[in-house]
C-alpha positions in Angstrom: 128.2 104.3 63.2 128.5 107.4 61.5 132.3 107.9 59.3 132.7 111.3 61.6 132.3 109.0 64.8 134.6 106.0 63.5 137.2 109.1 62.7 137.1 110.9 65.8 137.1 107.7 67.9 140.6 106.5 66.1 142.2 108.9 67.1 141.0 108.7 70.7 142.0 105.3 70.2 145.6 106.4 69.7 146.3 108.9 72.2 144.0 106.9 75.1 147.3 105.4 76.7 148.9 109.4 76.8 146.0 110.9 77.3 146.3 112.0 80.7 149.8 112.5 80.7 149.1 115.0 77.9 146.1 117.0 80.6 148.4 116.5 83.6 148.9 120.3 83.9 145.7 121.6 82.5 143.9 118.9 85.4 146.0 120.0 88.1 145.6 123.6 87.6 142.2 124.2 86.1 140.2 121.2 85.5 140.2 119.4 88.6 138.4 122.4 90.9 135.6 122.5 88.3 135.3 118.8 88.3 134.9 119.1 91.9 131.5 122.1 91.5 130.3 119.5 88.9 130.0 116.6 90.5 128.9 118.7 94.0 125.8 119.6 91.8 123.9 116.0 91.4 121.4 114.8 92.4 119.8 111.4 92.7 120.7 107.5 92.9 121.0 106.4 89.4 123.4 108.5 87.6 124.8 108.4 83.7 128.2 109.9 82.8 128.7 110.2 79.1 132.3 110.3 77.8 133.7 108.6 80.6 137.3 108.6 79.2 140.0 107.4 81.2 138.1 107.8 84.3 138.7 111.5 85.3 135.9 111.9 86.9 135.8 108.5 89.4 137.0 110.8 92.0 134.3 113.3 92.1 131.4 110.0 92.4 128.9 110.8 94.9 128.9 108.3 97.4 125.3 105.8 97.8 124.7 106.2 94.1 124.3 103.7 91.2 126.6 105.4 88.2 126.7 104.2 84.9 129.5 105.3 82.6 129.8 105.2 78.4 132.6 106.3 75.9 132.5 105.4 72.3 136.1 104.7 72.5 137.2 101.3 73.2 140.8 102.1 74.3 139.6 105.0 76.0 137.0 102.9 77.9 140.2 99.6 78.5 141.7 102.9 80.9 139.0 103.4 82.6 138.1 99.7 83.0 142.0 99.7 84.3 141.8 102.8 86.9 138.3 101.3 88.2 139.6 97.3 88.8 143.1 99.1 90.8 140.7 101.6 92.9 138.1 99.6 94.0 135.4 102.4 91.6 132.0 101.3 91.5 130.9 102.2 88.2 129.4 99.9 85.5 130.9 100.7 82.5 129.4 100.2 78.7 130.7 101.3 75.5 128.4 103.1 73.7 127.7 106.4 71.1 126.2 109.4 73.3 124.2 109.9 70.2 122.8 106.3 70.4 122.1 106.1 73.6 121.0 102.3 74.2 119.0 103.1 77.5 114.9 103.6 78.1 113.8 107.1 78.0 113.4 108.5 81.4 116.0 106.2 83.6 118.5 108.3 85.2 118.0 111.3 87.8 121.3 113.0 86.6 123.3 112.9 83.5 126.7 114.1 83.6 129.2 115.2 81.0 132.5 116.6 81.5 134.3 117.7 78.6 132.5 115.7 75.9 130.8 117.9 73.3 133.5 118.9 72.1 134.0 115.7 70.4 130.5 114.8 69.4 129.9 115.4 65.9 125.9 116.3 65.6 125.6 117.9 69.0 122.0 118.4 68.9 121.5 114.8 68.6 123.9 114.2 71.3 121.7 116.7 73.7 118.7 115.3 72.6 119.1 111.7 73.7 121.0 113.0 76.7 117.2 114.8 77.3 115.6 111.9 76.6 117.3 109.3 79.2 117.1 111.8 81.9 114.5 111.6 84.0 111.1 114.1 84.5 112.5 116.7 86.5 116.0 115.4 86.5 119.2 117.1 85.6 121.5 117.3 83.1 124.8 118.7 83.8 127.8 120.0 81.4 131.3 120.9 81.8 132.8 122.3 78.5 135.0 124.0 76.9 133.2 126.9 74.6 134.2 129.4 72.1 135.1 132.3 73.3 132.9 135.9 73.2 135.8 137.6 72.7 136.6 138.7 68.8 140.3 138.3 69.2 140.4 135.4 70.8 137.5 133.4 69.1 139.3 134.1 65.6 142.3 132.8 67.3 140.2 129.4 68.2 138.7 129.0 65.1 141.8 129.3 63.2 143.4 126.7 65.1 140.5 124.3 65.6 140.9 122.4 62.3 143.9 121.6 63.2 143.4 120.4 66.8 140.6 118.6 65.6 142.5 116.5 63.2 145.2 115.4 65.5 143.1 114.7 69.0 138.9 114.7 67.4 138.0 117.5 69.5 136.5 121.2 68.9 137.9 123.9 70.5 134.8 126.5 68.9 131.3 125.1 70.0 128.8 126.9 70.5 127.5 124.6 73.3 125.6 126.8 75.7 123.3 128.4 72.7 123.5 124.5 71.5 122.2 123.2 75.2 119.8 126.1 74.8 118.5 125.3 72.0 117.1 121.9 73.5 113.2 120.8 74.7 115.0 121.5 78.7 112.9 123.5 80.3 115.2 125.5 82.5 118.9 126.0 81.2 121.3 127.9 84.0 125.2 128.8 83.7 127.1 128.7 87.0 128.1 132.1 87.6 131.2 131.6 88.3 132.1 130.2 84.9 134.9 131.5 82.9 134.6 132.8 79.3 135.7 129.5 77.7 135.3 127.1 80.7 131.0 126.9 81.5 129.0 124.6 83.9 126.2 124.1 82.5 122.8 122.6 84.5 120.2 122.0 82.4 116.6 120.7 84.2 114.0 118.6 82.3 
Protein backbone atom coordinates (compact mmCIF):
# COMPACT_ATOMS: atom_id res chain seq x y z
CA UNK A 1 0.00 0.00 0.00
CA UNK A 2 1.12 3.18 -0.97
CA UNK A 3 2.21 5.90 2.35
CA UNK A 4 -0.46 8.43 0.72
CA UNK A 5 -3.20 5.52 0.88
CA UNK A 6 -2.13 4.30 4.57
CA UNK A 7 -2.36 8.35 5.36
CA UNK A 8 -5.60 9.04 3.94
CA UNK A 9 -7.24 5.84 5.19
CA UNK A 10 -6.22 6.78 9.08
CA UNK A 11 -7.90 9.39 9.04
CA UNK A 12 -10.96 7.84 7.58
CA UNK A 13 -10.30 5.44 10.18
CA UNK A 14 -10.86 8.11 12.86
CA UNK A 15 -13.78 10.07 11.83
CA UNK A 16 -15.71 6.61 10.36
CA UNK A 17 -17.91 6.40 13.65
CA UNK A 18 -18.89 10.59 13.00
CA UNK A 19 -18.87 10.46 9.75
CA UNK A 20 -22.29 10.73 8.94
CA UNK A 21 -23.31 12.70 11.65
CA UNK A 22 -20.75 15.22 10.28
CA UNK A 23 -22.78 14.99 6.34
CA UNK A 24 -26.19 14.91 8.02
CA UNK A 25 -27.14 18.30 6.61
CA UNK A 26 -25.15 18.30 3.41
CA UNK A 27 -27.06 14.51 2.70
CA UNK A 28 -30.33 15.81 3.52
CA UNK A 29 -30.21 18.85 1.53
CA UNK A 30 -28.02 18.11 -1.45
CA UNK A 31 -26.61 14.81 -1.54
CA UNK A 32 -29.36 12.59 -1.18
CA UNK A 33 -31.44 13.84 -4.54
CA UNK A 34 -28.25 13.20 -6.57
CA UNK A 35 -27.78 9.91 -5.02
CA UNK A 36 -31.09 9.09 -6.08
CA UNK A 37 -30.30 10.32 -10.42
CA UNK A 38 -27.09 8.12 -9.80
CA UNK A 39 -28.25 5.08 -8.84
CA UNK A 40 -31.54 5.60 -11.38
CA UNK A 41 -28.82 5.49 -14.19
CA UNK A 42 -27.47 1.67 -13.94
CA UNK A 43 -27.68 -0.78 -15.69
CA UNK A 44 -27.12 -4.50 -15.38
CA UNK A 45 -27.06 -7.56 -12.75
CA UNK A 46 -23.58 -7.51 -11.36
CA UNK A 47 -22.71 -4.16 -10.13
CA UNK A 48 -19.33 -2.72 -8.18
CA UNK A 49 -19.55 0.31 -5.87
CA UNK A 50 -16.20 1.64 -4.99
CA UNK A 51 -15.80 3.67 -1.82
CA UNK A 52 -18.67 2.13 -0.16
CA UNK A 53 -18.17 4.15 3.13
CA UNK A 54 -20.66 3.81 5.69
CA UNK A 55 -23.17 2.61 3.35
CA UNK A 56 -24.81 5.82 1.86
CA UNK A 57 -25.65 4.48 -0.93
CA UNK A 58 -27.59 0.96 0.26
CA UNK A 59 -30.71 2.91 -0.30
CA UNK A 60 -30.44 3.83 -3.83
CA UNK A 61 -29.54 -0.39 -4.76
CA UNK A 62 -31.44 -1.44 -7.65
CA UNK A 63 -33.54 -4.19 -6.83
CA UNK A 64 -32.68 -8.07 -8.72
CA UNK A 65 -28.99 -7.12 -8.86
CA UNK A 66 -25.85 -8.72 -7.50
CA UNK A 67 -23.72 -5.57 -5.88
CA UNK A 68 -20.49 -5.77 -4.70
CA UNK A 69 -19.07 -2.98 -2.48
CA UNK A 70 -15.15 -2.01 -1.57
CA UNK A 71 -13.59 0.74 0.74
CA UNK A 72 -9.99 0.81 1.66
CA UNK A 73 -10.93 1.71 5.09
CA UNK A 74 -11.54 -0.83 7.60
CA UNK A 75 -13.52 1.22 10.10
CA UNK A 76 -15.28 2.78 7.31
CA UNK A 77 -16.18 -0.71 5.85
CA UNK A 78 -17.14 -2.24 10.11
CA UNK A 79 -20.22 0.74 9.40
CA UNK A 80 -21.27 -0.41 6.55
CA UNK A 81 -20.97 -4.10 7.60
CA UNK A 82 -23.13 -2.66 10.68
CA UNK A 83 -25.96 -0.70 8.61
CA UNK A 84 -26.14 -3.88 6.10
CA UNK A 85 -26.53 -6.85 9.16
CA UNK A 86 -29.58 -4.16 10.85
CA UNK A 87 -31.32 -3.54 7.28
CA UNK A 88 -31.47 -6.74 5.81
CA UNK A 89 -28.84 -5.01 2.56
CA UNK A 90 -27.70 -7.45 0.24
CA UNK A 91 -24.37 -6.36 -0.70
CA UNK A 92 -21.15 -8.39 -0.37
CA UNK A 93 -18.80 -6.35 0.99
CA UNK A 94 -14.65 -6.53 0.58
CA UNK A 95 -12.05 -4.29 1.66
CA UNK A 96 -9.99 -3.31 -0.93
CA UNK A 97 -7.76 -0.19 -2.73
CA UNK A 98 -9.83 1.22 -5.83
CA UNK A 99 -6.43 1.45 -7.31
CA UNK A 100 -5.84 -2.34 -6.75
CA UNK A 101 -8.70 -3.62 -7.82
CA UNK A 102 -8.51 -7.51 -7.00
CA UNK A 103 -11.30 -8.50 -9.64
CA UNK A 104 -10.88 -9.99 -13.45
CA UNK A 105 -10.99 -7.46 -16.11
CA UNK A 106 -14.31 -7.23 -17.65
CA UNK A 107 -16.75 -8.62 -14.63
CA UNK A 108 -19.17 -6.07 -13.81
CA UNK A 109 -21.92 -4.26 -16.11
CA UNK A 110 -21.88 -1.03 -13.90
CA UNK A 111 -19.36 0.49 -11.64
CA UNK A 112 -20.42 3.03 -9.34
CA UNK A 113 -18.78 5.71 -7.32
CA UNK A 114 -20.24 8.34 -5.25
CA UNK A 115 -18.06 10.73 -3.79
CA UNK A 116 -14.71 8.89 -3.92
CA UNK A 117 -12.12 10.51 -6.08
CA UNK A 118 -11.73 12.97 -4.07
CA UNK A 119 -9.80 10.82 -1.77
CA UNK A 120 -7.84 8.65 -4.22
CA UNK A 121 -4.45 9.75 -4.45
CA UNK A 122 -3.31 8.77 -8.24
CA UNK A 123 -6.68 9.25 -9.82
CA UNK A 124 -5.70 8.10 -13.17
CA UNK A 125 -4.85 4.79 -11.83
CA UNK A 126 -7.93 4.76 -9.87
CA UNK A 127 -10.05 5.35 -13.34
CA UNK A 128 -8.08 3.06 -15.10
CA UNK A 129 -8.71 -0.14 -13.12
CA UNK A 130 -12.25 1.17 -12.57
CA UNK A 131 -12.09 0.79 -16.84
CA UNK A 132 -10.69 -2.25 -16.68
CA UNK A 133 -13.22 -4.27 -14.40
CA UNK A 134 -16.13 -2.86 -16.18
CA UNK A 135 -17.48 -4.68 -18.70
CA UNK A 136 -17.41 -4.16 -22.84
CA UNK A 137 -20.04 -1.72 -23.26
CA UNK A 138 -20.71 -1.31 -19.62
CA UNK A 139 -20.87 1.79 -17.55
CA UNK A 140 -19.07 3.56 -15.34
CA UNK A 141 -20.81 6.13 -13.31
CA UNK A 142 -19.39 9.17 -10.94
CA UNK A 143 -20.78 11.43 -8.46
CA UNK A 144 -18.14 14.00 -7.36
CA UNK A 145 -17.44 16.93 -6.02
CA UNK A 146 -15.09 19.10 -8.60
CA UNK A 147 -13.24 22.30 -8.66
CA UNK A 148 -14.98 24.88 -9.45
CA UNK A 149 -14.83 27.03 -13.02
CA UNK A 150 -15.25 29.90 -11.38
CA UNK A 151 -11.89 32.13 -10.58
CA UNK A 152 -13.10 33.39 -7.31
CA UNK A 153 -14.31 30.51 -6.05
CA UNK A 154 -11.70 27.91 -7.24
CA UNK A 155 -8.93 30.12 -5.55
CA UNK A 156 -11.10 29.96 -2.54
CA UNK A 157 -11.04 25.88 -2.85
CA UNK A 158 -7.59 25.62 -3.44
CA UNK A 159 -6.55 27.64 -0.64
CA UNK A 160 -8.50 25.72 1.71
CA UNK A 161 -7.99 22.22 0.28
CA UNK A 162 -4.60 21.50 2.12
CA UNK A 163 -6.19 22.00 4.90
CA UNK A 164 -9.37 19.85 4.50
CA UNK A 165 -7.26 17.40 3.23
CA UNK A 166 -5.14 16.97 6.20
CA UNK A 167 -7.88 16.73 8.68
CA UNK A 168 -10.60 14.31 6.75
CA UNK A 169 -8.07 12.87 3.37
CA UNK A 170 -10.20 14.37 0.91
CA UNK A 171 -9.72 16.98 -2.12
CA UNK A 172 -11.94 19.55 -2.49
CA UNK A 173 -9.98 20.81 -6.15
CA UNK A 174 -9.98 17.73 -8.69
CA UNK A 175 -10.08 18.07 -11.76
CA UNK A 176 -12.14 14.80 -12.18
CA UNK A 177 -14.21 15.36 -15.25
CA UNK A 178 -10.92 16.36 -17.58
CA UNK A 179 -9.38 13.35 -15.30
CA UNK A 180 -12.40 10.86 -16.30
CA UNK A 181 -11.82 12.38 -19.74
CA UNK A 182 -8.67 11.71 -20.08
CA UNK A 183 -9.35 7.82 -19.77
CA UNK A 184 -9.33 4.79 -22.78
CA UNK A 185 -13.74 5.30 -22.27
CA UNK A 186 -15.05 5.69 -25.22
CA UNK A 187 -17.98 7.95 -24.67
CA UNK A 188 -17.75 10.31 -21.47
CA UNK A 189 -21.23 12.40 -20.80
CA UNK A 190 -22.08 15.06 -17.85
CA UNK A 191 -25.73 15.03 -16.75
CA UNK A 192 -26.99 18.27 -17.62
CA UNK A 193 -28.38 19.11 -14.83
CA UNK A 194 -25.07 19.02 -12.82
CA UNK A 195 -24.02 21.90 -10.72
CA UNK A 196 -20.70 23.71 -11.10
CA UNK A 197 -18.99 21.77 -8.22
CA UNK A 198 -21.50 18.79 -7.92
CA UNK A 199 -21.16 16.47 -11.61
CA UNK A 200 -22.63 13.08 -12.62
CA UNK A 201 -20.57 11.75 -14.54
CA UNK A 202 -21.42 8.38 -16.98
CA UNK A 203 -18.69 7.22 -18.57
CA UNK A 204 -19.29 4.02 -21.33
CA UNK A 205 -16.62 1.49 -22.28
Amino acid sequence: MKRDSASIIKKYNRIAPFYEGMEAIMEGLFFKHWREKLWAKTEGYHILEVGVGTGKNFAYYPKNTKVTAIDFSPAMLAQAELKKNERGIEVDLHLMDIEFLQFADNSFDTVVGSFVFCSVPTPSKGLKELHRVCKPNGKVLLLEHVLSSRRIISKMMNFFNPVVLSLVGANINRNTVKNVQGCTFRFVRVDERSSDIIKLIEALK
